[in-house]
PDB file of N, CA, C and O in Angstrom:
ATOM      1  N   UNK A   1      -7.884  10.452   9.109  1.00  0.00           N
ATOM      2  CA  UNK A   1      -7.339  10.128  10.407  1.00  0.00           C
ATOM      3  C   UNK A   1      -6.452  11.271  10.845  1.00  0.00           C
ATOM      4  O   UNK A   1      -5.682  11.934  10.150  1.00  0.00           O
ATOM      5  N   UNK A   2      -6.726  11.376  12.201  1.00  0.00           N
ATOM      6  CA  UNK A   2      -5.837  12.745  12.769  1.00  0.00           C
ATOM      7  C   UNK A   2      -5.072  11.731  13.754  1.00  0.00           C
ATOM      8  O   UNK A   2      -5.506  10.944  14.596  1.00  0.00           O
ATOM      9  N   UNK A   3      -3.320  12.158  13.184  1.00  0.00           N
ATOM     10  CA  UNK A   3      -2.590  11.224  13.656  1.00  0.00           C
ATOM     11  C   UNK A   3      -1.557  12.578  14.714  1.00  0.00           C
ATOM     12  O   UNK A   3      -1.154  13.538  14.056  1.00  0.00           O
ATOM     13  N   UNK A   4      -1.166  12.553  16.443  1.00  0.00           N
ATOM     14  CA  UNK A   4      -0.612  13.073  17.404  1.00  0.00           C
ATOM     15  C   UNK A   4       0.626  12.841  17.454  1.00  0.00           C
ATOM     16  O   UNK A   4       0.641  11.640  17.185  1.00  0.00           O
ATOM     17  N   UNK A   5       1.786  13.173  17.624  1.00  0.00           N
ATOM     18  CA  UNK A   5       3.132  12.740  17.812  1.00  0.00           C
ATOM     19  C   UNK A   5       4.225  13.404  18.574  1.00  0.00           C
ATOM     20  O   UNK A   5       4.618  14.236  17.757  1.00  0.00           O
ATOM     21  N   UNK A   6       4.690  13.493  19.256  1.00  0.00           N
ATOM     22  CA  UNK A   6       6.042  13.846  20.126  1.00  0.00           C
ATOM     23  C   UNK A   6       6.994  13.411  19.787  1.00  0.00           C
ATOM     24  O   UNK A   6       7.132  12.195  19.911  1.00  0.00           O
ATOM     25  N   UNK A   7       7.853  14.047  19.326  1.00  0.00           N
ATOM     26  CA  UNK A   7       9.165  13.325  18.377  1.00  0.00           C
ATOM     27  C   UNK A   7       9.891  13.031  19.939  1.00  0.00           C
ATOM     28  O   UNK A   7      10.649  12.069  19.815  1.00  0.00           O
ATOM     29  N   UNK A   8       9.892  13.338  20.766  1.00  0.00           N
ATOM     30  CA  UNK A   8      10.359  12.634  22.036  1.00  0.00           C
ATOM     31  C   UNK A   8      10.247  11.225  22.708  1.00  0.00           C
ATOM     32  O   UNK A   8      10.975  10.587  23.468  1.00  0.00           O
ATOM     33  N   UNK A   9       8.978  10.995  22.085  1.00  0.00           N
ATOM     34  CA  UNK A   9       7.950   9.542  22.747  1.00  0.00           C
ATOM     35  C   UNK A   9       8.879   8.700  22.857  1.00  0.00           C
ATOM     36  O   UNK A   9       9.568   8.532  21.851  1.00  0.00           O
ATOM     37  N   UNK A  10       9.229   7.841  24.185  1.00  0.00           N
ATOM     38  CA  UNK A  10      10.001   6.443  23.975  1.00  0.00           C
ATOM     39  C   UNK A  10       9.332   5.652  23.640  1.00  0.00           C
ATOM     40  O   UNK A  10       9.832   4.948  22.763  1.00  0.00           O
ATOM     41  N   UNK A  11       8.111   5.332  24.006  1.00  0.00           N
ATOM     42  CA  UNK A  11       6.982   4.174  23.462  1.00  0.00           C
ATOM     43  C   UNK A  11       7.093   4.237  22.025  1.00  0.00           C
ATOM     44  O   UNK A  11       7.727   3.335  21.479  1.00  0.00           O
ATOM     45  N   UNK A  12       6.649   5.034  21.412  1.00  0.00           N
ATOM     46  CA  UNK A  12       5.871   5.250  19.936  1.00  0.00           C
ATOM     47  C   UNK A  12       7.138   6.316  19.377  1.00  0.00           C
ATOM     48  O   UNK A  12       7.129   7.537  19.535  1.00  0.00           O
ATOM     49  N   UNK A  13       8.135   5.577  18.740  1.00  0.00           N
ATOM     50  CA  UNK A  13       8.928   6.704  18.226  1.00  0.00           C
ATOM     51  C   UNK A  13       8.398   7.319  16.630  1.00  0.00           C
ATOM     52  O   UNK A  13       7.973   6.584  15.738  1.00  0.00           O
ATOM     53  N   UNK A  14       8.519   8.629  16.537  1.00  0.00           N
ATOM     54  CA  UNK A  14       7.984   9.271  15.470  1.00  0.00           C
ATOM     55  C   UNK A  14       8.093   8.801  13.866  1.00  0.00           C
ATOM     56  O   UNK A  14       7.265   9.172  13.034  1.00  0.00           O
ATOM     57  N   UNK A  15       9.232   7.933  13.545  1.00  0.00           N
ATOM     58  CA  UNK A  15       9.104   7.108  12.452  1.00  0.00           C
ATOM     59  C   UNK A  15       7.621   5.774  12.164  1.00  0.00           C
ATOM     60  O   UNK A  15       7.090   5.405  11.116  1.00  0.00           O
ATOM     61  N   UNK A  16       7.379   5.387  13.569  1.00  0.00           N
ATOM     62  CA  UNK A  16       6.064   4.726  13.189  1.00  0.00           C
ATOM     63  C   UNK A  16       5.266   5.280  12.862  1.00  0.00           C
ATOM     64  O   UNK A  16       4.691   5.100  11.789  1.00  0.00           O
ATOM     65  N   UNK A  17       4.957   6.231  13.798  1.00  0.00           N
ATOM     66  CA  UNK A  17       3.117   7.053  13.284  1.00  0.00           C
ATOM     67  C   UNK A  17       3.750   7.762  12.326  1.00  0.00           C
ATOM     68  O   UNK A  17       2.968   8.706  12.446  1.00  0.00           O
ATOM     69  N   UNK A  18       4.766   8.273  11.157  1.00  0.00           N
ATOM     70  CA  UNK A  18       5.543   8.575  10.321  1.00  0.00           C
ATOM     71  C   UNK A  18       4.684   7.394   9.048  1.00  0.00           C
ATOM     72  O   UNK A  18       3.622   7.623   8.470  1.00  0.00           O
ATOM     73  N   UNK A  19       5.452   6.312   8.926  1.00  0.00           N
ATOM     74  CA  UNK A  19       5.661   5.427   8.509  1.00  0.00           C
ATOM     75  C   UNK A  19       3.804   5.271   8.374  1.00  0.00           C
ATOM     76  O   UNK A  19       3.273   5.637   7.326  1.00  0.00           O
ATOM     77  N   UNK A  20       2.889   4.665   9.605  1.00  0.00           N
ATOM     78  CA  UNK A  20       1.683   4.524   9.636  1.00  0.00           C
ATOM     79  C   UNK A  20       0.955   5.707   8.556  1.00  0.00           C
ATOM     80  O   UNK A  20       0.233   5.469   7.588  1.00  0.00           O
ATOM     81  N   UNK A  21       1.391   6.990   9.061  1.00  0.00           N
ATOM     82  CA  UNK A  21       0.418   7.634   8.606  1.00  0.00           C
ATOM     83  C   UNK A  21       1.011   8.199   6.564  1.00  0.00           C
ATOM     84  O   UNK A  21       0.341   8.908   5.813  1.00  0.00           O
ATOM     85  N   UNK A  22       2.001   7.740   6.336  1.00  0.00           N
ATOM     86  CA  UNK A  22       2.175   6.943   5.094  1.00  0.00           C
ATOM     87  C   UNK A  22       1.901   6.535   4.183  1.00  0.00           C
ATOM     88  O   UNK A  22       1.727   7.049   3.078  1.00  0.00           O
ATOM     89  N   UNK A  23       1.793   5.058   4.712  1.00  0.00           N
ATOM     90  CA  UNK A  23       0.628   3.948   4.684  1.00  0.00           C
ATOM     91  C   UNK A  23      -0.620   4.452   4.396  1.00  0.00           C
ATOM     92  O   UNK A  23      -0.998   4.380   3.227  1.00  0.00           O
ATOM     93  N   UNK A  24      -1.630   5.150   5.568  1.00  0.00           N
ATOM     94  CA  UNK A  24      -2.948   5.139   5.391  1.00  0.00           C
ATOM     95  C   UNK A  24      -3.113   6.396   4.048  1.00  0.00           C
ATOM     96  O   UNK A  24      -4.217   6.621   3.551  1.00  0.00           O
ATOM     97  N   UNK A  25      -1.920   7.084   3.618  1.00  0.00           N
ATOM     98  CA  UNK A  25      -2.330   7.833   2.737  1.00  0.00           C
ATOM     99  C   UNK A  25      -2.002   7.362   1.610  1.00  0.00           C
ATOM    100  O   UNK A  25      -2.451   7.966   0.636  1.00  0.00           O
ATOM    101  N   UNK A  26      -1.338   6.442   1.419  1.00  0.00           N
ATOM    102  CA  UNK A  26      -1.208   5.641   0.032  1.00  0.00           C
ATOM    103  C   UNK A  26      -1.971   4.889  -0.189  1.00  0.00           C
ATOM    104  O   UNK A  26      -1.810   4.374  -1.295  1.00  0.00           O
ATOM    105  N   UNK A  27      -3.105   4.402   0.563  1.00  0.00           N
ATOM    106  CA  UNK A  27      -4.044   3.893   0.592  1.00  0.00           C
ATOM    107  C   UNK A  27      -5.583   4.507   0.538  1.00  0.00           C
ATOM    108  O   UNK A  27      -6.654   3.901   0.490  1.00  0.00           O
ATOM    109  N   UNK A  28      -5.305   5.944   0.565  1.00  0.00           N
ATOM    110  CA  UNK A  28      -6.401   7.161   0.182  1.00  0.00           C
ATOM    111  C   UNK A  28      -6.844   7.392   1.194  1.00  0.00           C
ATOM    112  O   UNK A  28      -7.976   7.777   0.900  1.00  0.00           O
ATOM    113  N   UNK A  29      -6.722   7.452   2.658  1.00  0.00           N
ATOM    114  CA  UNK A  29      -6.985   7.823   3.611  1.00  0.00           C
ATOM    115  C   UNK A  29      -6.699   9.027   3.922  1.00  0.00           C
ATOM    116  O   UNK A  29      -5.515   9.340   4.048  1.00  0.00           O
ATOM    117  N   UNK A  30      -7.279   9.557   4.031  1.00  0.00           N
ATOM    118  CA  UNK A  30      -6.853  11.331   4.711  1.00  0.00           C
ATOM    119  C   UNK A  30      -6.518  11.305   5.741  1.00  0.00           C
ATOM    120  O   UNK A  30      -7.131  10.784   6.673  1.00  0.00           O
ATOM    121  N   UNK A  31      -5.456  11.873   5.795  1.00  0.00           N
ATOM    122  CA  UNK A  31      -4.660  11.885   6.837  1.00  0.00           C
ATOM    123  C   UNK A  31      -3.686  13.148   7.274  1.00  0.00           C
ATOM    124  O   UNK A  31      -2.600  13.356   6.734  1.00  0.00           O
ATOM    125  N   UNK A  32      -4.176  13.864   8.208  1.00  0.00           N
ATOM    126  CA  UNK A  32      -3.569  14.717   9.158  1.00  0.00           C
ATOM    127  C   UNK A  32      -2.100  14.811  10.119  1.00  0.00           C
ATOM    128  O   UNK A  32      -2.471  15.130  11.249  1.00  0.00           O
ATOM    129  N   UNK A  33      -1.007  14.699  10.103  1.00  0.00           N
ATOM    130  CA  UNK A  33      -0.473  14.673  10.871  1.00  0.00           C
ATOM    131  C   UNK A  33       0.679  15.302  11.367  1.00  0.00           C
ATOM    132  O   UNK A  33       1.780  15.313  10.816  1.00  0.00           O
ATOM    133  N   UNK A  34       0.244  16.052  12.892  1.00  0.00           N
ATOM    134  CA  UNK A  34       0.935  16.927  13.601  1.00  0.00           C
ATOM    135  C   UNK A  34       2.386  15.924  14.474  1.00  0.00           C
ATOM    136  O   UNK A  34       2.465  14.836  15.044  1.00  0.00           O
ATOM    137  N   UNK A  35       3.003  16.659  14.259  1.00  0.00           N
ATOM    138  CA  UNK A  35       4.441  16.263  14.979  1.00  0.00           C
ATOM    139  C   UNK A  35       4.962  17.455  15.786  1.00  0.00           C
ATOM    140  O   UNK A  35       5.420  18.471  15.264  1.00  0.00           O
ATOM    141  N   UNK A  36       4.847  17.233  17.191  1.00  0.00           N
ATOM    142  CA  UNK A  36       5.284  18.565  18.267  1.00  0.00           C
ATOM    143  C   UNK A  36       6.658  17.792  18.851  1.00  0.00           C
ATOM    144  O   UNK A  36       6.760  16.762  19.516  1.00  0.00           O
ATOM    145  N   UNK A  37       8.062  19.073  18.123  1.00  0.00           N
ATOM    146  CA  UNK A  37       9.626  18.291  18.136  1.00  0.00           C
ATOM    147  C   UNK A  37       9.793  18.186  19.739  1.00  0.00           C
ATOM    148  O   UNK A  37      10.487  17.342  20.306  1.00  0.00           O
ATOM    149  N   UNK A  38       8.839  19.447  20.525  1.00  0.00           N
ATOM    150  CA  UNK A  38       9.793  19.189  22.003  1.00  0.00           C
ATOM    151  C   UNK A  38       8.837  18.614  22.775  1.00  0.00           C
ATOM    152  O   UNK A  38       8.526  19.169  23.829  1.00  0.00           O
ATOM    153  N   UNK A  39       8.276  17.531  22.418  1.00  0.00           N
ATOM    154  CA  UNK A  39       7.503  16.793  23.844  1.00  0.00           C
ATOM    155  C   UNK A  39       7.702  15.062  23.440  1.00  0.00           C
ATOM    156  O   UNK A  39       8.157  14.666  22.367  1.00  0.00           O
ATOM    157  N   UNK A  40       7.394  14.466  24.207  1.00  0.00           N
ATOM    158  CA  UNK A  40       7.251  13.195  24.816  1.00  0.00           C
ATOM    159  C   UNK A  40       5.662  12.280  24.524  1.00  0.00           C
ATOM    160  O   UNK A  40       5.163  12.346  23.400  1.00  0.00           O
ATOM    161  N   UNK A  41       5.188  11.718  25.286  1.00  0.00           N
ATOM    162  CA  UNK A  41       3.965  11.086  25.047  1.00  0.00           C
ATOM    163  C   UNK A  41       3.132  12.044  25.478  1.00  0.00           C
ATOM    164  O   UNK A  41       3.311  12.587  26.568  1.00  0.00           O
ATOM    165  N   UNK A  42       1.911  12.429  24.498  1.00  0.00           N
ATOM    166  CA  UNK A  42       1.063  13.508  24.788  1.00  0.00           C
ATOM    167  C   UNK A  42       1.657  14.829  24.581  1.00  0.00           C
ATOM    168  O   UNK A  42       2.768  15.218  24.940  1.00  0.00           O
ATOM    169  N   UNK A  43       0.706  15.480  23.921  1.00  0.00           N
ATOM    170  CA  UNK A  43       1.055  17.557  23.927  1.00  0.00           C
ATOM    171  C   UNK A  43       0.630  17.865  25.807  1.00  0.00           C
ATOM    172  O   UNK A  43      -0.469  17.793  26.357  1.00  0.00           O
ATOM    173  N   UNK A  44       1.975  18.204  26.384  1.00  0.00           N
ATOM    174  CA  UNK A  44       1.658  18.823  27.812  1.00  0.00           C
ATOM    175  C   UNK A  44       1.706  20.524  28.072  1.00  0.00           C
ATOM    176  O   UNK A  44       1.144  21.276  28.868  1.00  0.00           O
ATOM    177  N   UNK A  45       2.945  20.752  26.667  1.00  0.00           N
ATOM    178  CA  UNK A  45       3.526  22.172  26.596  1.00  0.00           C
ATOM    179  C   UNK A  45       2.131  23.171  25.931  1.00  0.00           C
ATOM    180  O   UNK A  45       1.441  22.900  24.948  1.00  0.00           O
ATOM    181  N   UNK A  46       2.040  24.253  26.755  1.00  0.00           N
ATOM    182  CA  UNK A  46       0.944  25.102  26.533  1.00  0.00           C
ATOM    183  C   UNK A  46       0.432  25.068  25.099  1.00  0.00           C
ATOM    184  O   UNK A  46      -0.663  24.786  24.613  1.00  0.00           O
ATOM    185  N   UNK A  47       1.974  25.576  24.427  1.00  0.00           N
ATOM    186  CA  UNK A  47       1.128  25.945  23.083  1.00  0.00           C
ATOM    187  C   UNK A  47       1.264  24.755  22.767  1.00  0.00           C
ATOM    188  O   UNK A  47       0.096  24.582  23.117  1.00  0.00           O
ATOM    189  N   UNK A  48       1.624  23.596  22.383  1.00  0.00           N
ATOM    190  CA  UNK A  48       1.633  22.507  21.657  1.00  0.00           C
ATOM    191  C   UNK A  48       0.226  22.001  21.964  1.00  0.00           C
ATOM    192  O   UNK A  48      -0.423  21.776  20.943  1.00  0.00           O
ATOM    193  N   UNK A  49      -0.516  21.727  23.306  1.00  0.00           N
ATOM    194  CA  UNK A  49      -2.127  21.748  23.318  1.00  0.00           C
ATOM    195  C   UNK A  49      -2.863  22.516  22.860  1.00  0.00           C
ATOM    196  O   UNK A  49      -3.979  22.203  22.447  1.00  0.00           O
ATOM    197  N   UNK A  50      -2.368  23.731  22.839  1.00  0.00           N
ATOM    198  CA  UNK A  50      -3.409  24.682  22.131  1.00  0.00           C
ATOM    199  C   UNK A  50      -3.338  24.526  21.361  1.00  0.00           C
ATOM    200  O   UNK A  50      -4.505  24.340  21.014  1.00  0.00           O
ATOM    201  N   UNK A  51      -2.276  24.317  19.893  1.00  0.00           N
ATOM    202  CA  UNK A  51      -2.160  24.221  18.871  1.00  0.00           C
ATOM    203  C   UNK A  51      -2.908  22.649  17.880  1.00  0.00           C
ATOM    204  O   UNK A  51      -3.261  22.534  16.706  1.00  0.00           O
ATOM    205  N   UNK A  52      -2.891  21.588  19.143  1.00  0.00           N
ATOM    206  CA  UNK A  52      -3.255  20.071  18.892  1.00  0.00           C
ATOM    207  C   UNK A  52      -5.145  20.674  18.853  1.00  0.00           C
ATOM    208  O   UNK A  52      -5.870  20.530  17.869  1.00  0.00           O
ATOM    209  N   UNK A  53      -5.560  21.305  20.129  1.00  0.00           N
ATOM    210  CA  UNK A  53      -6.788  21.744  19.779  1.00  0.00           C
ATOM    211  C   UNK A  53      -7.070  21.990  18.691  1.00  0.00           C
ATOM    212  O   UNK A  53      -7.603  21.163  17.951  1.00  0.00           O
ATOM    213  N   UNK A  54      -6.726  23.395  18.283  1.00  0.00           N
ATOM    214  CA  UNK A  54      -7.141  23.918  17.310  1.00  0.00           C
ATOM    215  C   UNK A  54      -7.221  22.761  16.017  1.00  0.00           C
ATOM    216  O   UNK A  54      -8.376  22.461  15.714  1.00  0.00           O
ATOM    217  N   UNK A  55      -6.459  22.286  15.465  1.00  0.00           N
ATOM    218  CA  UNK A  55      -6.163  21.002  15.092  1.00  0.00           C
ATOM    219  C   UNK A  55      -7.394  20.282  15.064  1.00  0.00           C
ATOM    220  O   UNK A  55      -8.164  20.144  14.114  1.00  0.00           O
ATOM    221  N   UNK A  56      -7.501  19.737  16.504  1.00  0.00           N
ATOM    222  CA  UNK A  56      -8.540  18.451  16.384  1.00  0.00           C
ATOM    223  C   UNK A  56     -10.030  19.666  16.001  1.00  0.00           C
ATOM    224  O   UNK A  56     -10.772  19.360  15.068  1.00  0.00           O
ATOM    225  N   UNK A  57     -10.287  20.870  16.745  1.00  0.00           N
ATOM    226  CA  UNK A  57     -11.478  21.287  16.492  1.00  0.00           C
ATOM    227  C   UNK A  57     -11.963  21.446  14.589  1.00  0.00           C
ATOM    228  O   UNK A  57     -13.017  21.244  13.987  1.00  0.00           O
ATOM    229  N   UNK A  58     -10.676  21.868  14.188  1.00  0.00           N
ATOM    230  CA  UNK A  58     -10.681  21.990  12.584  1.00  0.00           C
ATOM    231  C   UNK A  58     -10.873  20.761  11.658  1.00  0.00           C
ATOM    232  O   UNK A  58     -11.438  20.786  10.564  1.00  0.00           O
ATOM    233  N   UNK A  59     -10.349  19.745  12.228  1.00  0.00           N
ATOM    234  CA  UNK A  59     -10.614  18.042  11.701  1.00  0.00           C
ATOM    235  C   UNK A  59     -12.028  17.862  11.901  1.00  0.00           C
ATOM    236  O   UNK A  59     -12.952  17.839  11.088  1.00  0.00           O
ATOM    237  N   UNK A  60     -12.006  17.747  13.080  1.00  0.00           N
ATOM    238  CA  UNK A  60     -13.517  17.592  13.196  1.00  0.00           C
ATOM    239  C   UNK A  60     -14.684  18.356  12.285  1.00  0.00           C
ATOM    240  O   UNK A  60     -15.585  17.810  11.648  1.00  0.00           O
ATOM    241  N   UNK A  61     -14.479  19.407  12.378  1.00  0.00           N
ATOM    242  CA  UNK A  61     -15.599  20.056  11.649  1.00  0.00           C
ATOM    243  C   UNK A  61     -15.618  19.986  10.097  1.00  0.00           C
ATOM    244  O   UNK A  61     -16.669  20.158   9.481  1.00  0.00           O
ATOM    245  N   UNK A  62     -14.187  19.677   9.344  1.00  0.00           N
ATOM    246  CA  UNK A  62     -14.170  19.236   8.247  1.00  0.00           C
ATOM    247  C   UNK A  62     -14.778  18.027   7.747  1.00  0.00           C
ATOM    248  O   UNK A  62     -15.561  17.895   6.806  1.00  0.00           O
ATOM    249  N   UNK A  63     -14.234  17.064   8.624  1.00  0.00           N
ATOM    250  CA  UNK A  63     -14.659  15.270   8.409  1.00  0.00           C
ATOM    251  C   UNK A  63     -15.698  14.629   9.067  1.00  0.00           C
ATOM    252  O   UNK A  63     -16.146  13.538   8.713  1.00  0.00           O
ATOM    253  N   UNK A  64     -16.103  15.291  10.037  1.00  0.00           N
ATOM    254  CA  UNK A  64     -17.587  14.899  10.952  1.00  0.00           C
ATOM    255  C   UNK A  64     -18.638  15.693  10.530  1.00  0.00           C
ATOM    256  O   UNK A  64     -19.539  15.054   9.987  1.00  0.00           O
ATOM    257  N   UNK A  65     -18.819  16.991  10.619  1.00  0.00           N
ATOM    258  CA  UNK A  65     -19.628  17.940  10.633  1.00  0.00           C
ATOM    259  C   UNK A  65     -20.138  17.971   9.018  1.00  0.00           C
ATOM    260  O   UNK A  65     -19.414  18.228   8.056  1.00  0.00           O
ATOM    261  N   UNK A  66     -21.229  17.721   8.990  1.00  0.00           N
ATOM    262  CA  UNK A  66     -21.638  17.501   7.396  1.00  0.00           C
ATOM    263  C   UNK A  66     -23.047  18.771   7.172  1.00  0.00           C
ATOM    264  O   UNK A  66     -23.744  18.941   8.173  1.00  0.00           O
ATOM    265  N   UNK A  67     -23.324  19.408   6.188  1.00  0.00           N
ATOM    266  CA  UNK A  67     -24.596  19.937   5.936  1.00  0.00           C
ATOM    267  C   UNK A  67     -25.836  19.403   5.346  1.00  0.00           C
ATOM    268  O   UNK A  67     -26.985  19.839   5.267  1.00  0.00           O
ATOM    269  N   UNK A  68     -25.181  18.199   4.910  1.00  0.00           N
ATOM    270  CA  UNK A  68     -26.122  16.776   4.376  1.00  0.00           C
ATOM    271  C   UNK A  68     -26.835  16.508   5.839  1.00  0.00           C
ATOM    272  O   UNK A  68     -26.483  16.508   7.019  1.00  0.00           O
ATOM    273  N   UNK A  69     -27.910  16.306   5.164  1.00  0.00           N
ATOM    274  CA  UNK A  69     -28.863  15.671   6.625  1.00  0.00           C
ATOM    275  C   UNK A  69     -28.384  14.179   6.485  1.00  0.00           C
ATOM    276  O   UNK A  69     -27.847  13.726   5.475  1.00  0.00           O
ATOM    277  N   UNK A  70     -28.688  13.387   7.786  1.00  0.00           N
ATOM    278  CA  UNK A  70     -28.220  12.206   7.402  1.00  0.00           C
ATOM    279  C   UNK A  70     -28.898  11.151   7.277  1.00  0.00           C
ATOM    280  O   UNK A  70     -28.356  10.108   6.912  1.00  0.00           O
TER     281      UNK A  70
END
């Protein structure tokens, strides 16, 4: 799981998806997770999207992208 976070967020403060993503790894879940300190809900700041990209493009191709036929 690729888990997003804004230590700013009023909705979703960063101790839950903290706490969540935790959880799903004590439970053997792989788990990814980026924390960008100066934003709010959503990466809006240039590099913090560019950086969430790069991110999701690299997850993806690790955990989706297989050379096994399927």
């Amino acid at each position: 799981m690729l888990i997003g976070q804004g230590f700013n967020n009023p909705c979703s403060p960063p101790l839950e998806s903290e706490n969540f993503a935790e959880a799903l790894s004590e439970s053997g879940v792989p788990v990814w997770f980026v924390q960008a300190n100066n934003e709010g809900k959503g990466f809006e700041k240039k590099e913090n999207l560019d950086f969430w990209m790069r991110t999701l493009v690299h997850f993806l191709k690790e955990h989706l992208l297989s050379e096994q036929p399927l």
